[in-house]
C-alpha positions as a LaTeX table, in Angstrom:
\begin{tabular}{lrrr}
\hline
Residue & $x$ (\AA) & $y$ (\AA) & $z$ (\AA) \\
\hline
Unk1 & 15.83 & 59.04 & $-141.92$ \\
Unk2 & 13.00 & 56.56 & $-143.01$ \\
Unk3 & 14.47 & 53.54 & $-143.62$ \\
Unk4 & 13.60 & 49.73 & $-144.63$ \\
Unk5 & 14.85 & 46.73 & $-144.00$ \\
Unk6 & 14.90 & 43.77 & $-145.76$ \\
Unk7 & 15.43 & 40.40 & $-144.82$ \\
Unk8 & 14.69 & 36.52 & $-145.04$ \\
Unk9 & 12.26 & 34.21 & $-142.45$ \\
Unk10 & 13.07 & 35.49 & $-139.07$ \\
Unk11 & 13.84 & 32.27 & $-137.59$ \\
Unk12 & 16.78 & 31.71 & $-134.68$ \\
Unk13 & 19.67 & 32.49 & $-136.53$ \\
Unk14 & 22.36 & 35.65 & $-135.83$ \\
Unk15 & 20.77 & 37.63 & $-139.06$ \\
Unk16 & 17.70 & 37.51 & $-136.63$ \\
Unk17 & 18.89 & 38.46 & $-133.54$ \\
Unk18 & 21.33 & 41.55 & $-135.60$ \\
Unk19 & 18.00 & 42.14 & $-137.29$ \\
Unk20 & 15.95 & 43.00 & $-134.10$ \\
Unk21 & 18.79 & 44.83 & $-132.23$ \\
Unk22 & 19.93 & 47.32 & $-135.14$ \\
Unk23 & 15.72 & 48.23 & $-135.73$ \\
Unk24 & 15.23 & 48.65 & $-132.18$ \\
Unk25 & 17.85 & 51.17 & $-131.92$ \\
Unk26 & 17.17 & 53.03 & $-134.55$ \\
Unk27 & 13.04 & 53.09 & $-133.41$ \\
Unk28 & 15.04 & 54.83 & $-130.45$ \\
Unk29 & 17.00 & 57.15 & $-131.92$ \\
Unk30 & 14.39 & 58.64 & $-133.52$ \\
Unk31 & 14.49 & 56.94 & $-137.18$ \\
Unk32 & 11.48 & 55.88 & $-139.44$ \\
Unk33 & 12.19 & 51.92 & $-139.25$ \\
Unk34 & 10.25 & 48.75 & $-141.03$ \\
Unk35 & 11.00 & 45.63 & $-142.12$ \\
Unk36 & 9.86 & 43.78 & $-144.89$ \\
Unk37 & 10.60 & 39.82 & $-144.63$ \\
Unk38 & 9.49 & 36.42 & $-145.06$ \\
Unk39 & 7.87 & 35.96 & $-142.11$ \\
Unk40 & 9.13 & 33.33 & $-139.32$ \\
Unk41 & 8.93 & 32.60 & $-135.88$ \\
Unk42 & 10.15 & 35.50 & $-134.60$ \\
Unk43 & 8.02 & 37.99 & $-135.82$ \\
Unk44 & 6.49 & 38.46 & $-132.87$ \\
Unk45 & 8.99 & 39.55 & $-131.10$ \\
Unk46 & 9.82 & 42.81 & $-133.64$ \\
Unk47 & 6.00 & 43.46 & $-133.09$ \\
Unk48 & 6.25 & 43.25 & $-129.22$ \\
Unk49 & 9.25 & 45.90 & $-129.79$ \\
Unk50 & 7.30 & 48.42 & $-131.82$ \\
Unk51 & 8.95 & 47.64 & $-135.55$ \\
Unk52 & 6.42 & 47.32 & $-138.20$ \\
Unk53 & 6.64 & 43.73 & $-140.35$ \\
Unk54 & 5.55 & 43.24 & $-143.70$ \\
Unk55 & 5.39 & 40.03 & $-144.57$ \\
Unk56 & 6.38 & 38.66 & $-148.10$ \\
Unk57 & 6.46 & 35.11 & $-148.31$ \\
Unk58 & 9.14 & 33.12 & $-149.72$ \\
Unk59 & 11.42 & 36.67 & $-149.72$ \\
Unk60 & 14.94 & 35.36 & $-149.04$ \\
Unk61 & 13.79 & 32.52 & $-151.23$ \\
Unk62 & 12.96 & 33.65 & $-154.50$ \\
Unk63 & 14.07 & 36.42 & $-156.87$ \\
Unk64 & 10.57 & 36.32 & $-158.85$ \\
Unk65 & 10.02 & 39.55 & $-160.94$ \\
Unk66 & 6.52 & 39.75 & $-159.65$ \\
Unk67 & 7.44 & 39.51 & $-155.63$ \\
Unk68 & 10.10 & 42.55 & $-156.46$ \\
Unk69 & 7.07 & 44.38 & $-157.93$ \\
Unk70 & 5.07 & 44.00 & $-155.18$ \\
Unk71 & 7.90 & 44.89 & $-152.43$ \\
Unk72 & 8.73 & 47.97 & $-154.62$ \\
Unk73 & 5.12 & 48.88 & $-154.32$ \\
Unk74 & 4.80 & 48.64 & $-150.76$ \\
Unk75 & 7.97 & 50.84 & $-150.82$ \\
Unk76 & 6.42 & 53.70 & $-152.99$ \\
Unk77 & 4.00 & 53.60 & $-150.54$ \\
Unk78 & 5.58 & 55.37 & $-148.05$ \\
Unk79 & 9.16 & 56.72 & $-149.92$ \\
Unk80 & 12.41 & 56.05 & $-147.83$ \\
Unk81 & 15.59 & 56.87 & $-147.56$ \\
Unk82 & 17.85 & 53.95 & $-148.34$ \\
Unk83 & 17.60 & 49.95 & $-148.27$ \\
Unk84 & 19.34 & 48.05 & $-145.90$ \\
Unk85 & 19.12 & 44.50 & $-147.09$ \\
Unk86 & 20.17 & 42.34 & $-143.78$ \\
Unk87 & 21.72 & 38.91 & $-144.89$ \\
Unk88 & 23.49 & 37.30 & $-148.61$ \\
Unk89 & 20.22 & 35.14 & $-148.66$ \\
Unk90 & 18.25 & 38.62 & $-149.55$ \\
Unk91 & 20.88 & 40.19 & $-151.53$ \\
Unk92 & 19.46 & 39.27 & $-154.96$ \\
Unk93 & 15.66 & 40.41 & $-154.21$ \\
Unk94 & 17.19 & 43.12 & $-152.67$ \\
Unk95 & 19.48 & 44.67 & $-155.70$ \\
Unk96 & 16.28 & 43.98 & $-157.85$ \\
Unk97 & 13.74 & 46.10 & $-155.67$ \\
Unk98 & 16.91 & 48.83 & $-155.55$ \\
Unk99 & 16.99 & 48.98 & $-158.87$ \\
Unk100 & 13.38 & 48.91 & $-159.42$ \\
Unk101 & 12.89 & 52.05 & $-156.78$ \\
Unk102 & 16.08 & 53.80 & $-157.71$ \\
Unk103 & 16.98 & 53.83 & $-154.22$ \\
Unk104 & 20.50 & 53.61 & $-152.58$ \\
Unk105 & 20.89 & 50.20 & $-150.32$ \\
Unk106 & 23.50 & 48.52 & $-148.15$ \\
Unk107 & 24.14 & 44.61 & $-147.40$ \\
Unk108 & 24.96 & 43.28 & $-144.49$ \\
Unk109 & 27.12 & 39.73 & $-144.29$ \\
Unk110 & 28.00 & 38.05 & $-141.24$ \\
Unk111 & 30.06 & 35.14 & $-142.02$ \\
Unk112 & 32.40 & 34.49 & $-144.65$ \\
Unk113 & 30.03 & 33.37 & $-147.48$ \\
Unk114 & 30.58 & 30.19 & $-149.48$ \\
Unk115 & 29.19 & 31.54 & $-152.91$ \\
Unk116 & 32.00 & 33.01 & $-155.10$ \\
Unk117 & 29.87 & 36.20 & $-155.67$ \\
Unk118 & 27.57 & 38.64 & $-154.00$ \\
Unk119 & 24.56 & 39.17 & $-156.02$ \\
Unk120 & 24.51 & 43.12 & $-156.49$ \\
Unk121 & 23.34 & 46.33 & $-158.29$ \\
Unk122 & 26.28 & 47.92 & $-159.13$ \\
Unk123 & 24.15 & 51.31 & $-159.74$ \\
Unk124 & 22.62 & 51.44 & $-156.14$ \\
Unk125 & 24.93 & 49.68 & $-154.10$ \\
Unk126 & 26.59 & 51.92 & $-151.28$ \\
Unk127 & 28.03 & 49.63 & $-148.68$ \\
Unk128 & 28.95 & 46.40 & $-147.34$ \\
Unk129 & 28.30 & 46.07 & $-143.63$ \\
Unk130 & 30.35 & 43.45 & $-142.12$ \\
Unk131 & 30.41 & 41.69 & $-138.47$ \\
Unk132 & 34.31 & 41.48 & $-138.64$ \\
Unk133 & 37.60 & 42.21 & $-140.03$ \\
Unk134 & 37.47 & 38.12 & $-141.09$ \\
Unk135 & 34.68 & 38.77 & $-143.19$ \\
Unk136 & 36.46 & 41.78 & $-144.53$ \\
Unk137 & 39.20 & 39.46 & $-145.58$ \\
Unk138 & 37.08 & 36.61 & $-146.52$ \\
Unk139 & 34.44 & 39.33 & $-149.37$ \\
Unk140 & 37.99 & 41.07 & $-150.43$ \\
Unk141 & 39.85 & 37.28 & $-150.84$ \\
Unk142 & 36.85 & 35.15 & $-152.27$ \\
Unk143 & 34.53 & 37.27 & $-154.23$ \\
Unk144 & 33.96 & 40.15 & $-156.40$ \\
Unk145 & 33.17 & 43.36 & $-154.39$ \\
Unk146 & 35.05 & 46.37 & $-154.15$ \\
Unk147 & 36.95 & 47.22 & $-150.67$ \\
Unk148 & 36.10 & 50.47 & $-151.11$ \\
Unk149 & 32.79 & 49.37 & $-150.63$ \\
Unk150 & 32.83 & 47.33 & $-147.38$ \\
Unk151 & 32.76 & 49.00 & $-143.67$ \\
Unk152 & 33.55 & 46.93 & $-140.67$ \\
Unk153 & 30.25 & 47.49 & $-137.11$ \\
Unk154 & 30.62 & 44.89 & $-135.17$ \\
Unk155 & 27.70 & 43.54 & $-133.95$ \\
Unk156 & 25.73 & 44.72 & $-130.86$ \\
Unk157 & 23.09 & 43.33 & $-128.55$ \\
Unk158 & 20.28 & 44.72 & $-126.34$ \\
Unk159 & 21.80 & 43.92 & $-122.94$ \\
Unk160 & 18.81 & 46.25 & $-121.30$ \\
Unk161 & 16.63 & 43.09 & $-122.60$ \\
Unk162 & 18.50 & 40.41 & $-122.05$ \\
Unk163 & 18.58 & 39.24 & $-118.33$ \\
Unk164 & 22.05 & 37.57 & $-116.57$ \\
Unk165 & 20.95 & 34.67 & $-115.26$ \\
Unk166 & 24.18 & 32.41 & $-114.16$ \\
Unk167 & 24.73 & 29.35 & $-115.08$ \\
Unk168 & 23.51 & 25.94 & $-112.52$ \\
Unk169 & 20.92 & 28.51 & $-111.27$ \\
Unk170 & 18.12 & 26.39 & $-110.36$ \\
Unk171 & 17.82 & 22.16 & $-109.04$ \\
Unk172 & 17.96 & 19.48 & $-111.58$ \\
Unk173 & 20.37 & 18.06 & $-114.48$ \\
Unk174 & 22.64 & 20.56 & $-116.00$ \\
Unk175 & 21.88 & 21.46 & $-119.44$ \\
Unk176 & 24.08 & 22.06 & $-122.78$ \\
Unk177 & 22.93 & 23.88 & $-125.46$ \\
Unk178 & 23.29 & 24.91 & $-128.64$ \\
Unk179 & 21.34 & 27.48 & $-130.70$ \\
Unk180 & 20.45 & 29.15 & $-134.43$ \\
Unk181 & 19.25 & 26.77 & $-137.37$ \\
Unk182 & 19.94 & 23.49 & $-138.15$ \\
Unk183 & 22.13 & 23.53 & $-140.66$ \\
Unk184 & 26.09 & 21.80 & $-141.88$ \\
Unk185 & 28.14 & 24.77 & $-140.95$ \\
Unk186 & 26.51 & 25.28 & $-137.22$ \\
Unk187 & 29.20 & 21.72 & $-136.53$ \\
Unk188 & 26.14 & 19.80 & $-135.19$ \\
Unk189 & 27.54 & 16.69 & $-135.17$ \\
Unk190 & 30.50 & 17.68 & $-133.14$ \\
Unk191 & 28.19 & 18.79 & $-130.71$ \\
Unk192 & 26.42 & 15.56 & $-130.66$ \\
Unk193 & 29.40 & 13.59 & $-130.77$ \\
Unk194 & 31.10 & 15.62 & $-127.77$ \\
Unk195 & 27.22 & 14.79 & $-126.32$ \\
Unk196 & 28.20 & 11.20 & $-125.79$ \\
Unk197 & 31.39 & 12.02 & $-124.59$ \\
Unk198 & 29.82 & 13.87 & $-121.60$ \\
Unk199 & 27.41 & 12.05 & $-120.85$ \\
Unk200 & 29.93 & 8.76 & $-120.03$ \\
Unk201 & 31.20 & 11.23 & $-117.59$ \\
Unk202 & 28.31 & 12.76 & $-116.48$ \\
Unk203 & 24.85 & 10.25 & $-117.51$ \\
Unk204 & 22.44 & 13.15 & $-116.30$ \\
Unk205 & 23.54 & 15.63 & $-118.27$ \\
Unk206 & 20.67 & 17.09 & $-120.81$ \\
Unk207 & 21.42 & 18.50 & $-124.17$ \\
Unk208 & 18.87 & 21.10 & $-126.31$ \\
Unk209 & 18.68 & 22.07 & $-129.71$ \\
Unk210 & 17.12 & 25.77 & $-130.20$ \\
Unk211 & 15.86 & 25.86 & $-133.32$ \\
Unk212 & 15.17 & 24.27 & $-136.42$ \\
Unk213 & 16.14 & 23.51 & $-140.54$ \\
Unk214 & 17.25 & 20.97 & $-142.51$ \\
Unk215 & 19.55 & 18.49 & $-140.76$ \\
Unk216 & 16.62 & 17.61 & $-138.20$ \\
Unk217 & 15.52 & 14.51 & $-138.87$ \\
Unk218 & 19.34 & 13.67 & $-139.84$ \\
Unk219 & 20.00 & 14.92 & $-136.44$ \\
Unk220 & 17.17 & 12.50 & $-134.39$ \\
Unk221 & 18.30 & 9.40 & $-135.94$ \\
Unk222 & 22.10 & 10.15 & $-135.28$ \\
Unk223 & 21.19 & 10.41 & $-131.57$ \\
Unk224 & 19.59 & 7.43 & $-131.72$ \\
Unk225 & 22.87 & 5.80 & $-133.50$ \\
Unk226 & 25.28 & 7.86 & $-130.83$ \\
Unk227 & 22.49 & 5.93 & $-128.08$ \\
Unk228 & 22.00 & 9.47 & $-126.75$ \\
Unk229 & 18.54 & 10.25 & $-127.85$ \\
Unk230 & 16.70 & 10.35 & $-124.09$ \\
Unk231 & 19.13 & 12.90 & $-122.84$ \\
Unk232 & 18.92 & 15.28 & $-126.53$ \\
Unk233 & 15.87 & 17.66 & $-126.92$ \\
Unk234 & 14.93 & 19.29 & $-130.12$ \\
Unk235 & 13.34 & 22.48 & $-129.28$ \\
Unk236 & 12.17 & 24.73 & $-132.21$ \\
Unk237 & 12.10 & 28.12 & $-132.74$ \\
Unk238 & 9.68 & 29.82 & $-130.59$ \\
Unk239 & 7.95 & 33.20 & $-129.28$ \\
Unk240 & 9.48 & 32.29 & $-125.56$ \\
Unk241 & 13.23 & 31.92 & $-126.91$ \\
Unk242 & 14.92 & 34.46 & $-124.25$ \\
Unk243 & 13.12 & 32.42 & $-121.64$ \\
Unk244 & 14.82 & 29.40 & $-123.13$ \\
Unk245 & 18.04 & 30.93 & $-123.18$ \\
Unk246 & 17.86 & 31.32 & $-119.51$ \\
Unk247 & 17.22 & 27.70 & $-118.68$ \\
Unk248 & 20.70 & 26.56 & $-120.56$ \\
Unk249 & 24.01 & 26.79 & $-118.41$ \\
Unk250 & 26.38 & 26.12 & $-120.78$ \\
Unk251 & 26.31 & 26.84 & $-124.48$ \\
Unk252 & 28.52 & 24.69 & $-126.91$ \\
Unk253 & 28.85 & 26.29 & $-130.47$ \\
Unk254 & 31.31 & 24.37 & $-132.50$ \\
Unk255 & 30.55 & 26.24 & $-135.82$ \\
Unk256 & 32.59 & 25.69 & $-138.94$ \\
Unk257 & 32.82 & 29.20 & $-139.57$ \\
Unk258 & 31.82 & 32.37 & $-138.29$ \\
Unk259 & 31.91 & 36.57 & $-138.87$ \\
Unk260 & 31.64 & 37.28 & $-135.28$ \\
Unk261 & 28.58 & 35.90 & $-134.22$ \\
Unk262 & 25.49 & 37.17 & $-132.56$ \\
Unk263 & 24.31 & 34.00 & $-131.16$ \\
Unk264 & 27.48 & 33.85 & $-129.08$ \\
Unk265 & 26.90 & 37.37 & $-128.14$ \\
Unk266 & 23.22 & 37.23 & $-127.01$ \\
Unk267 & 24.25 & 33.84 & $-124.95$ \\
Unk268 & 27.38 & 35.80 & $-123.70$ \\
Unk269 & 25.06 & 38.50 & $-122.26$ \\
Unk270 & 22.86 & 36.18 & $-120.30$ \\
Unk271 & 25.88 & 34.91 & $-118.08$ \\
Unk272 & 26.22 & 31.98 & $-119.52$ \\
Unk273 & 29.98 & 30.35 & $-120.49$ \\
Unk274 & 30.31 & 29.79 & $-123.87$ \\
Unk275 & 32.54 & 27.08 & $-125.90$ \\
Unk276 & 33.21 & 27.60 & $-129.24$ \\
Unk277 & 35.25 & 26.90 & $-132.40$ \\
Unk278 & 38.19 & 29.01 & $-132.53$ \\
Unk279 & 37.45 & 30.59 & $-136.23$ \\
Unk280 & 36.58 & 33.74 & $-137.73$ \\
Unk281 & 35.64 & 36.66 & $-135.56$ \\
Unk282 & 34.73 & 35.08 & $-132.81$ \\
Unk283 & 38.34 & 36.03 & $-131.44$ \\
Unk284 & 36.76 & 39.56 & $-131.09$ \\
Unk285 & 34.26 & 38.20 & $-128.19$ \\
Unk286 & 35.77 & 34.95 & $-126.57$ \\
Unk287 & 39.32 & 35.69 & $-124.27$ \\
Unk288 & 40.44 & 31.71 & $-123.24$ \\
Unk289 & 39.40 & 30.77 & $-119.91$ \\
Unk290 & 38.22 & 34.38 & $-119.32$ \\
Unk291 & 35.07 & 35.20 & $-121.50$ \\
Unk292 & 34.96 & 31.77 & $-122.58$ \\
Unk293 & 36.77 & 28.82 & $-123.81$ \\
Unk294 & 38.06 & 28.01 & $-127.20$ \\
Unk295 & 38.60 & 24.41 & $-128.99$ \\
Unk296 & 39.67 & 23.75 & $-132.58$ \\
Unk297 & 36.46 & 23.12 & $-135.01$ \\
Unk298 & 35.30 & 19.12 & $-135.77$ \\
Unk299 & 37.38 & 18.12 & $-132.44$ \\
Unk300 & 34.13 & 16.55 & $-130.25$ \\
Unk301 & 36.73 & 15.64 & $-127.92$ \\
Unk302 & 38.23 & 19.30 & $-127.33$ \\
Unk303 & 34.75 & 19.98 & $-127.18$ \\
Unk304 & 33.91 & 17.65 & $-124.67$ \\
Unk305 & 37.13 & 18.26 & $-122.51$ \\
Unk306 & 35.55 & 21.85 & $-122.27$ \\
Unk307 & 32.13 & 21.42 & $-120.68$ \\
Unk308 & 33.39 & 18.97 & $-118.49$ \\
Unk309 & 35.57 & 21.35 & $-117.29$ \\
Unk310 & 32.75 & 23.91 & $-116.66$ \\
Unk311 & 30.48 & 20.94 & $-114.97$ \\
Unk312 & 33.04 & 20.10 & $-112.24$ \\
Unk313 & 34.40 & 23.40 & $-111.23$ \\
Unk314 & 30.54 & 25.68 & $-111.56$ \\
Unk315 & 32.36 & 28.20 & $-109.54$ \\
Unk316 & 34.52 & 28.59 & $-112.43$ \\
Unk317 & 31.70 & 28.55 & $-114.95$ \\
Unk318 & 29.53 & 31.09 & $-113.23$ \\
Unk319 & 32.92 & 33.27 & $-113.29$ \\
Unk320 & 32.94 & 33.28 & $-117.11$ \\
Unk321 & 29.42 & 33.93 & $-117.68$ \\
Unk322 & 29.89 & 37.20 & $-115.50$ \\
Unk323 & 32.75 & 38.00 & $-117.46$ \\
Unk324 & 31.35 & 37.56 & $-120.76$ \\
Unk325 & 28.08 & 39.70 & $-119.53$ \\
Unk326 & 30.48 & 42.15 & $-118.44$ \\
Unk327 & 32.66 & 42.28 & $-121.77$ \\
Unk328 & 29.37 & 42.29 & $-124.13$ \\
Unk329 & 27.92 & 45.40 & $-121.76$ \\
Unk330 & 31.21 & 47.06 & $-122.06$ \\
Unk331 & 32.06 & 46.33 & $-126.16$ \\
Unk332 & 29.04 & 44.84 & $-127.69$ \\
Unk333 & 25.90 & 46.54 & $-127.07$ \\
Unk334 & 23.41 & 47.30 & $-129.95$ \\
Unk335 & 23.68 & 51.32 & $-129.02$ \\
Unk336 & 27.21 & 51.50 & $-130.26$ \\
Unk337 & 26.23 & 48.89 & $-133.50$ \\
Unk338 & 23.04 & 51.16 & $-134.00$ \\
Unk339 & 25.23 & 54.60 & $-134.23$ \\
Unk340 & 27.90 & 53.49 & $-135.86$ \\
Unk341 & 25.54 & 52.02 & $-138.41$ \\
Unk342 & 23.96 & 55.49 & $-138.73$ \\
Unk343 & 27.20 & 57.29 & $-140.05$ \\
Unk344 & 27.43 & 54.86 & $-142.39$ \\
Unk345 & 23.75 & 55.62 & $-143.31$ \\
Unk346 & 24.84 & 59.19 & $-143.19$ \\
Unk347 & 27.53 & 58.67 & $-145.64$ \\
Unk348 & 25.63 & 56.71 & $-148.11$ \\
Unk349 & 23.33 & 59.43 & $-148.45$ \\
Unk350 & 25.90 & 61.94 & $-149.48$ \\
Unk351 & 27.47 & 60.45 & $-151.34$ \\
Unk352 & 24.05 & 59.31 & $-153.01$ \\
Unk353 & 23.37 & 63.02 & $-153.16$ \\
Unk354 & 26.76 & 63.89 & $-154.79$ \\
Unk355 & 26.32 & 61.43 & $-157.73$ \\
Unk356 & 23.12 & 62.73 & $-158.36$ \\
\hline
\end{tabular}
């Protein structure tokens, strides 16, 4: 199959990470794979694993007539077999250029989405990929589509590439992270909140923030209101990110809401112990106290309670990070996303062919 991807900025962000898994896989299995986006960090890292990148910029942000021209063109260009369009925030451009080529296309969505509808092309639209049976319930409850429509993968990542590397590893202050875009629903200021917490317990404890968006400079000064700001790093999204990843020993990701969540599962697969907010699918990944601990969302407390847990007993922490490298490898690796994404290529395509 030739197929083409569309998507937004690849910045740090689960859509991302799904993003470079799923093409990679395919690449391997023998597919015709590119990926048409708008740009971001993180396109070197698609290039450094063999997927070709178009760039479009401002796709994701813009359904302009004239930028679906020019993405159908680069389309006819080489003719493929289906569109998969990878996030909501493409969905629009990505209807438009389906309906412009005539060509069948999928959607992914990976949390439950806050928009009442899905913007689609009722003509072309095949499938609705989703990262969990939460996100089933939440397109079926809260918006328009059909449920004939959607198909539950769960997401997948490369654990080949991604090195376990436990947890208090290496000298110095322990550090807390948190990682994907800056944004209201990642629960930011719980984590900040829960920061100060810690760090009356334990004053050397540093705290980093991979990536970047729009709550940054909201962000800085509230460190500097919480009196925090010496031990918080900002840290943007960057070509070394695994490298960063393996530097953090204990990830805190008190999102609002979640489908399943690759971040978690890329994190998970480096060894490290993970605390998160018990919503959405992220029951699929995190077993209490085994893979991972769970707290209840805007509780810094909980939150805090947690990774001071993990600080005092690191015998304990380094325990869970095995465990969660182990469950990813066993569950969640991007060979099992990438076929199981394939049949549902396959069946799109028949079913394509049926109608004609």
């Amino acid at each position: 199959m030739e197929i083409v991807l569309l998507g937004r900025k690849l910045d740090v962000r689960g859509t991302t990470i799904y993003t470079l898994n799923l093409a990679t896989q395919l690449a391997a299995l023998g597919h015709g794979v590119r990926l048409l986006c708008g740009g971001g960090r993180l396109v070197p890292e698609f290039e450094r694993a063999g997927i070709p990148v178009v760039v479009f910029p401002g796709l994701g942000d813009s359904t302009d007539l004239f930028l679906t021209r020019k993405i159908a063109r680069k389309i006819r260009e080489k003719p493929a077999s289906l569109l998969h369009v990878m996030g909501p925030a493409a969905a629009s451009t990505g209807a438009s250029v389906a309906k412009a080529v005539g060509m069948p296309y999928l959607v992914s969505v990976h949390s439950p989405l806050e928009e009442s509808r899905l913007p689609t092309s009722v003509k072309y639209l095949r499938a609705i990929l989703v990262a969990s049976e939460s996100v089933r319930e939440s397109l079926v409850n809260e918006t328009r589509v059909k449920k004939d429509l959607i198909r539950v993968v769960l997401p997948g990542v490369d654990v080949k590439r991604l090195k376990e590397t436990p947890p208090f590893s290496s000298e110095g202050s322990p550090v807390i992270g948190i990682l994907g875009p800056l944004e209201n629903v990642r629960g930011l200021d719980t984590y900040l909140e829960a920061a100060k917490i810690i760090l009356a317990a334990e004053p050397a404890t540093q705290f980093l923030l991979i990536g970047e968006g729009p709550e940054e400079e909201r962000l800085r000064k509230k460190t500097d209101e919480l009196g925090i700001r010496k031990n918080v790093t900002f840290h943007p999204d960057l070509d070394n990110y695994y490298s960063v990843l393996a530097g953090v020993d204990i990830f805190m990701m008190p999102f609002q809401q979640v489908g399943l969540g690759n971040t978690v599962l890329e994190e998970m697969a480096c060894g490290k112990p993970v605390v998160a907010s018990s919503v959405g699918g992220v029951y699929y990944v995190i077993r209490e106290d085994e893979t991972g601990l769970l707290r209840p969302k805007n509780d810094p407390p909980a939150f805090a309670e947690a990774v001071l847990k993990l600080l005092h007993d690191r015998d304990k922490a380094r325990r869970i990070g095995h465990a969660a490298r182990l469950h990813v490898e066993k569950d969640f690796t991007a060979e099992r996303m990438a076929a199981e994404t394939v049949e549902v290529y396959q069946k799109v395509l028949e079913a394509a062919a049926a109608n004609g």
